[in-house]
C-alpha positions in Angstrom: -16.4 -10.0 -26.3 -13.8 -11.7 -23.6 -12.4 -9.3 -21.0 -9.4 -8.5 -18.7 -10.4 -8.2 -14.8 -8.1 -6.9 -12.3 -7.8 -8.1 -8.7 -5.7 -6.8 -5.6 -5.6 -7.5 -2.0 -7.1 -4.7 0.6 -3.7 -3.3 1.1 -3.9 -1.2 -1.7 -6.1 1.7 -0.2 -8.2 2.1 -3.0 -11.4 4.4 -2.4 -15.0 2.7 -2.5 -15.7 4.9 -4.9 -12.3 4.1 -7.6 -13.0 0.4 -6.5 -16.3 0.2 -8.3 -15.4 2.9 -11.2 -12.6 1.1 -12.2 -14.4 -2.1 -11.8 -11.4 -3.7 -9.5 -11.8 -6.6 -7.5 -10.3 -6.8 -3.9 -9.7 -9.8 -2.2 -9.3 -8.6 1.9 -6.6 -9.7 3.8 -6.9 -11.1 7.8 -5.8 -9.6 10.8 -6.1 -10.6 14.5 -6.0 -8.3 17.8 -6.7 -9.3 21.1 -7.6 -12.7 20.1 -10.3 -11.7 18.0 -10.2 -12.4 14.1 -11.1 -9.8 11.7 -11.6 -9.4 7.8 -9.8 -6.0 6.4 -12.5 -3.8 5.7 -14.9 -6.1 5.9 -15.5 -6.8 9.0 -13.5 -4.0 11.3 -13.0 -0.6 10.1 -9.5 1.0 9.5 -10.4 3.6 12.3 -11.9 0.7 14.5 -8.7 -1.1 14.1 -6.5 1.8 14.7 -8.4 2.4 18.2 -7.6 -1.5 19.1 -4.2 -0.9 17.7 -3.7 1.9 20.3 -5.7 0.1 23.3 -3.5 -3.0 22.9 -0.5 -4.3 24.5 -0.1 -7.1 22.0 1.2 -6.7 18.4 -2.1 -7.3 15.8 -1.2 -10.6 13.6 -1.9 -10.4 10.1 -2.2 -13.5 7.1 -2.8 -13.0 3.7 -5.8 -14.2 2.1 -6.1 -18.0 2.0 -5.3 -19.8 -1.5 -9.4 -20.8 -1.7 -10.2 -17.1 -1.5 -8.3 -16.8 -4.2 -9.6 -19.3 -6.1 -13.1 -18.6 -5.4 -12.7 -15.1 -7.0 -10.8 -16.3 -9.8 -13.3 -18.8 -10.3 -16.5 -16.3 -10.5 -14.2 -13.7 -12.4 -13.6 -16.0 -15.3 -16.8 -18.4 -15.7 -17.6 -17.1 -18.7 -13.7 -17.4 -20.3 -13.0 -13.9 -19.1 -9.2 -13.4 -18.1 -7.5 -11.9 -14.8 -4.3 -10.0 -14.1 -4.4 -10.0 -10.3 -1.8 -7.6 -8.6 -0.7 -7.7 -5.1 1.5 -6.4 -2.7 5.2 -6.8 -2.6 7.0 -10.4 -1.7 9.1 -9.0 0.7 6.7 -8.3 3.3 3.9 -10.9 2.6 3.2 -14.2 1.2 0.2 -12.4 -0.8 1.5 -12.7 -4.0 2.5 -16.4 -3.6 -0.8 -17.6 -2.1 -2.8 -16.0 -5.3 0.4 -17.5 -7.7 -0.9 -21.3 -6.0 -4.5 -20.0 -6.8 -3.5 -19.2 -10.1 -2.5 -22.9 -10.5 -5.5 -24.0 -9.3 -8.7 -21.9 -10.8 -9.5 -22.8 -14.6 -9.6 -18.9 -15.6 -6.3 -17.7 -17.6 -4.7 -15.8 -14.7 -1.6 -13.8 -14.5 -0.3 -12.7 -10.7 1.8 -9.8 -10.8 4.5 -8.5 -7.7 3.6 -5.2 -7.6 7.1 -4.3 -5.9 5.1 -2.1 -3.5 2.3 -1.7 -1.5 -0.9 1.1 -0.4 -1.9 3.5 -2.7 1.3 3.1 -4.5 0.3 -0.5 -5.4 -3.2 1.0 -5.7 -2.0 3.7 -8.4 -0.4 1.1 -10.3 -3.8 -0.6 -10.2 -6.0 1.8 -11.5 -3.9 1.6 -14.7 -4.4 -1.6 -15.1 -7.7 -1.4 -14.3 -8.4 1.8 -16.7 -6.8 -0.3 -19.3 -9.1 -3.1 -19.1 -12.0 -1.3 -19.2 -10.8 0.1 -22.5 -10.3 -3.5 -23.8 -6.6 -3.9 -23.9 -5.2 -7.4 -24.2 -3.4 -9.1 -21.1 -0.3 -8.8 -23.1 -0.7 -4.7 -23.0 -2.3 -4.2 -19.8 0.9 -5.8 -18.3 3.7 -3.9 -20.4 1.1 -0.5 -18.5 2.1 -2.3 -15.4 5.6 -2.8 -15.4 5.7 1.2 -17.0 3.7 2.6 -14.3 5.9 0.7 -11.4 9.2 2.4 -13.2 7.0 5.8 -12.8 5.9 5.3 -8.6 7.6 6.6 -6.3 7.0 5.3 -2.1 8.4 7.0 0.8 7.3 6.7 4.4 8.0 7.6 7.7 7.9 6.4 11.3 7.7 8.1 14.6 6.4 5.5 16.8 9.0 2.5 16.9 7.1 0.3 19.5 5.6 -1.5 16.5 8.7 -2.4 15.1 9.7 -3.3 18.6 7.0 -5.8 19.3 7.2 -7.2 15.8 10.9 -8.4 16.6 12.1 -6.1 13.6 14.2 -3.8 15.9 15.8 -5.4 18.8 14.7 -4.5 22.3 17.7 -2.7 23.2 18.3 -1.0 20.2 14.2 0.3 20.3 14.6 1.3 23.9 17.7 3.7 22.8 15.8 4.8 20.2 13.0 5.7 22.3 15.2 7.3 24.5 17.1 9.6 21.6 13.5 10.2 19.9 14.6 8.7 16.8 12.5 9.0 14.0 12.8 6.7 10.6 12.5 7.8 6.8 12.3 5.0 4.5 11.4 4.4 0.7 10.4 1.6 -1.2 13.4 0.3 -3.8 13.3 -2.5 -5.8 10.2 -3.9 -4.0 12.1 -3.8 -0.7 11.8 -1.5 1.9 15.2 0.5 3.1 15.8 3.2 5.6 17.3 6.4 4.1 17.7 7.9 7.3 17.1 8.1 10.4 17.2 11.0 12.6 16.5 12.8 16.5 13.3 14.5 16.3 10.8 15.6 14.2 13.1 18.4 12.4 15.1 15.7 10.6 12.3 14.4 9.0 10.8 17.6 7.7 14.3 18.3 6.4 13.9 14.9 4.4 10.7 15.8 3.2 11.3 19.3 2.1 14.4 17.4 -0.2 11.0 15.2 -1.9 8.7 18.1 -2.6 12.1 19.9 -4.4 12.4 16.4 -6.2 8.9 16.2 -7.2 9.0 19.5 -8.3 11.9 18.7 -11.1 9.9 15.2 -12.3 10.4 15.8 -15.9 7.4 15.6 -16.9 5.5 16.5 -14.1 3.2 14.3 -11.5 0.4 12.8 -12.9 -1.0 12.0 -8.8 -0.1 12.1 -5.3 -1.4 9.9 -2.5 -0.8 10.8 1.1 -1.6 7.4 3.7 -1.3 7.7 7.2 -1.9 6.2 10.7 -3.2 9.4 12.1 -3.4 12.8 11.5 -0.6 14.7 13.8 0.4 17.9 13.7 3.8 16.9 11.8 1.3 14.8 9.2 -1.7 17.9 8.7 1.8 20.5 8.2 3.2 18.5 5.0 -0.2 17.7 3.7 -0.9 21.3 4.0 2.4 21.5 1.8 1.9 19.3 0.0 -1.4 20.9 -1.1 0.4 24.2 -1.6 2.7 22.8 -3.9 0.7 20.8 -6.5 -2.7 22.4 -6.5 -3.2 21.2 -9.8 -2.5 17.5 -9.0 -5.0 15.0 -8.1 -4.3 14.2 -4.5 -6.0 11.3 -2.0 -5.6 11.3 1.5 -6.3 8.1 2.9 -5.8 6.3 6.5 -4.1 3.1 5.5 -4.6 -0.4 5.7 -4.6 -2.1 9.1 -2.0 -4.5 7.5 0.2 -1.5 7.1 -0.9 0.4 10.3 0.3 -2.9 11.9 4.1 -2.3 11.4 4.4 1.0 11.0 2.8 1.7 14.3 0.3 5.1 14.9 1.2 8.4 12.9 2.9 6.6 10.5 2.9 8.8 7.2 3.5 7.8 3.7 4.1 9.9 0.4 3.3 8.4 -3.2 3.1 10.0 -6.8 3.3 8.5 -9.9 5.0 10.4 -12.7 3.7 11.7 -16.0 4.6 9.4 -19.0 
């Protein structure tokens, strides 16, 4: 009997262990540092690259898997007429979901690329429903209306302290990082409509918590209650341990992973970077 596979790039922060129970495929993206090339996860460890990250004047580079990667896992995937619903992380920070489109074009095996509209264990969430309806033979069709429900169900915040990231990456200007610096402002954002916007930004650390105490209260009114959680983060501050410690406090009941994200993420968001997912009941 002919199956569905699902793929996704490394950015989702998936767990070894939900990789091979839900039978996902990743496909790692590339990153550079210091003039050395590495393979996410493959080849450099998230806490190795978060080290370099730190010791480095230089802004790490990162590229999306090439088209042939693609291909290649496409290819082995569906030698034997299986199909493939690969899902990757949102257009508007990466060419991701283009390069596997062009692979999609390219490979004989029936694929179908999906825009997740986010990224990290939000994307990854998304994923694993996919994935756990595949394994219980659902067509392509129906494994892709689960999908486009469980995007309408996620819910992506995140916030940075560190803005020299930002800085070097050219997405806030010189002058207006170097005030910010100075005035210790600190950024909330979220993840709309597979686009990232600030919500607000504020002096200090006691701005943020005051935005995050405003989720938990949301999460606490989801209608039907939160089916998971996923905490990622580019270290483990003070600020970071005191809401997971909430955060723990709160849900007890809900399945919760704490993860140390991607070095594609870690990349722009810069060191004790924190991020805040759940996905919704039905």
């Amino acid at each position: 009997m002919l199956r569905v596979y699902i793929v996704t790039d490394s950015t989702a922060d998936l767990t070894e262990e939900e990789v091979k129970q839900f039978e996902i495929s990743i496909v790692p993206m590339n990153i550079s540092i210091d003039d050395e090339n590495y393979i996410d996860g493959v080849t450099i460890t998230k806490e190795e690259f978060k080290q370099k990250m730190i010791a480095s004047a230089e802004l790490p580079k990162t590229a999306q898997p090439s088209i042939g990667r693609f291909v290649e896992v496409y290819d082995e995937l569906g030698k034997n007429g299986d199909s493939v619903i690969s899902i990757q992380m949102m257009r508007s920070i990466s060419g991701t979901v283009d390069a596997a489109r062009q692979a999609a074009d390219i490979t004989e095996t029936n694929v179908t690329v999906v825009d997740s509209d986010f990224t990290s264990r939000s994307m990854g969430m998304i994923v694993k429903e996919a994935a756990k309806a595949a394994q219980e033979g659902k067509s392509v069709e129906e494994i892709l209306e689960i999908v486009e429900d469980a995007k309408k169900r996620t819910t992506l915040y995140l916030t940075v302290v560190n803005l020299d990231n930002l800085i070097k990456g050219g997405r806030i200007s010189q002058v207006m990082g170097m005030f910010s610096n100075l005035l210790n402002i600190k950024l909330f954002l979220q993840v709309i409509n597979g686009k990232i916007e600030i919500i607000q930004k504020g002096r200090g650390l006691k701005s943020l918590q005051k935005k995050y105490d405003e989720i938990f209260e949301q999460m606490k009114s989801a209608p039907n209650g939160i089916q998971e959680i996923g905490i990622m983060h580019a270290g483990l501050s003070d600020f970071n341990e005191g809401n997971i410690a909430r955060v723990r406090e709160l849900f007890p009941d809900v399945p919760l992973t704490i993860v140390t994200t991607s070095p594609i993420i870690m990349s722009h968001t810069g060191v004790d970077a924190m991020a805040i997912t759940y996905l919704e009941n039905k």
